[in-house]
N, C-alpha and C positions, 0 to 999 in steps of 0.2 A: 551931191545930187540925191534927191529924195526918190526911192521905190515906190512904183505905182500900188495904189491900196490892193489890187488883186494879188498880188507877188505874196503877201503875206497871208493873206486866204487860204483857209484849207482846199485841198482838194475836193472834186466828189468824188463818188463813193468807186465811180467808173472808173477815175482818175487814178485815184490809187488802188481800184485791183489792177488797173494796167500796169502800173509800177511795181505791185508786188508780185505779179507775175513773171514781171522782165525780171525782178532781184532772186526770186525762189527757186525757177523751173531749172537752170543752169546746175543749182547749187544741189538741184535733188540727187543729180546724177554722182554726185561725190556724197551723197548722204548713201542711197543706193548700192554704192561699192564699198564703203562704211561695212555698213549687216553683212552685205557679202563674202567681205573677208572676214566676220566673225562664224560665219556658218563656216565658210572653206578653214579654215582653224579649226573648228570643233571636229574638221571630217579628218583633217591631214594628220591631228595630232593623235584621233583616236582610230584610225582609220579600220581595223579588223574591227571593232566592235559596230561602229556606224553601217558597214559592209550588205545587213541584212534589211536596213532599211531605205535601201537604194530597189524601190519599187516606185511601180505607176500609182498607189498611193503615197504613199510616201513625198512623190514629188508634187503630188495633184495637191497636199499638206501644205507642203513648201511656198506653193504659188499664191494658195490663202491666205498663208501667215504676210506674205510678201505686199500682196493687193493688202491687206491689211495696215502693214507698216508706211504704204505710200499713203493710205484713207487719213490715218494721223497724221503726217506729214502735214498734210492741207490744214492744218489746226492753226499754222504758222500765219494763214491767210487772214485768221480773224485776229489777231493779234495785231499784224500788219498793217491792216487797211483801219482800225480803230484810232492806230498808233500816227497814221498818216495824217488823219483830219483831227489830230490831237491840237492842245497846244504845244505839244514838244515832238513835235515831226521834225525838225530839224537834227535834234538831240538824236531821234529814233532815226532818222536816213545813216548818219554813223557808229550808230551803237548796235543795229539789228545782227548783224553778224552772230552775237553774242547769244542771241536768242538761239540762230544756226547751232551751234560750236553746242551749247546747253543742249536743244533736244537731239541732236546727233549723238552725242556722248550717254545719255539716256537712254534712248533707242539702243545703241550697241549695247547697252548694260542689261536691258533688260531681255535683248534676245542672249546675251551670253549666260544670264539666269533663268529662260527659258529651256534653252537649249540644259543647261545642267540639272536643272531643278524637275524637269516637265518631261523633256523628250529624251535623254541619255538615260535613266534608270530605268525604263519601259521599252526601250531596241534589245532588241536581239533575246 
């Protein structure tokens, strides 16, 4: 039995932020606990040196750098919704993950070389 010609149609553009938002917002929250446990690491392991930068700046920093990491996050969307009304949305419905897994693993890399590079030699 033949699928009707819409079935094969890209989405709009509505269509697929709705889809990528049902696929992303879930997955933020384990991205989110990701950097989290890279900061709670940098604190637990160094913890006397970290000690003096536990102020109402310090955390007011923290919250920046945080809104910050979620603003990138949203980067995923344009990737997303392009990939949706591709010709290879199909291919991109079971491979996106991979894109997850990729900037996740980046994200924590780059906050574990912030944290080392940026903010640990200038504490205390």
């Amino acid at each position: 039995m033949n699928s009707p010609q819409w079935v094969n149609e890209p989405p709009t553009f509505k269509a697929a932020l709705r889809e990528a938002m049902h696929y992303w917002e879930p997955r933020r929250v384990v991205y989110n606990v990701v950097l989290a446990a890279v900061v709670a690491a940098w604190l637990v392991f160094t913890w006397p040196h970290f000690r003096n930068a536990l102020t109402m700046q310090g955390l007011l920093a923290l919250l920046v750098l945080a809104a910050f990491a979620n603003a990138c996050y949203c980067a995923a969307y344009l990737v997303d919704t392009a990939m949706q009304r591709s010709s290879f949305r199909a291919t991109w419905l079971h491979a996106r993950w991979l894109l997850w897994l990729a900037g996740t693993l980046f994200a924590a890399a780059l906050v574990w070389y912030w944290i080392a590079d940026e903010i640990y030699p200038y504490v205390g």
